[in-house]
C-alpha positions, 0 to 999 in steps of 0.5 A: 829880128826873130831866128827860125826855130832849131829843126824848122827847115828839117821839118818843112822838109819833112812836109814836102816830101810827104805833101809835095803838091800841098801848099795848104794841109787839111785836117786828113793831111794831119790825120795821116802825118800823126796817126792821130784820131780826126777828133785829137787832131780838131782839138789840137790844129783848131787853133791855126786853122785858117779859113780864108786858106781852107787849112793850115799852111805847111810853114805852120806846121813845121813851126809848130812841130820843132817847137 
């Protein structure tokens, strides 16, 4: 069975408090959490975007920041 990555719950967390009525984060909502120009962004999230949910759910978010 896989294990949760060290800091997951720390950085689900993190989403909440910052998105707390978000369940499913646009690329704006990524801009404004890395201070990141939105071409940096596209490039780097491009990957986990999920069109049937319009964005990238806030749990693979987390994933991928404590990674």
């Amino acid at each position: 069975m896989a294990r949760e990555k060290e800091g997951y719950r720390d950085c689900l967390e993190r989403l909440d408090k910052k998105f707390p009525d978000k369940e499913i984060l646009k690329y704006a909502d990524l801009i404004v959490l890395f201070k990141r120009s939105r071409t940096t962004i596209i490039r780097s999230w491009q990957p986990y975007y999920n069109k049937a949910v319009g964005g990238i759910p806030k749990t693979t978010v987390a994933r991928v920041m404590c990674s």
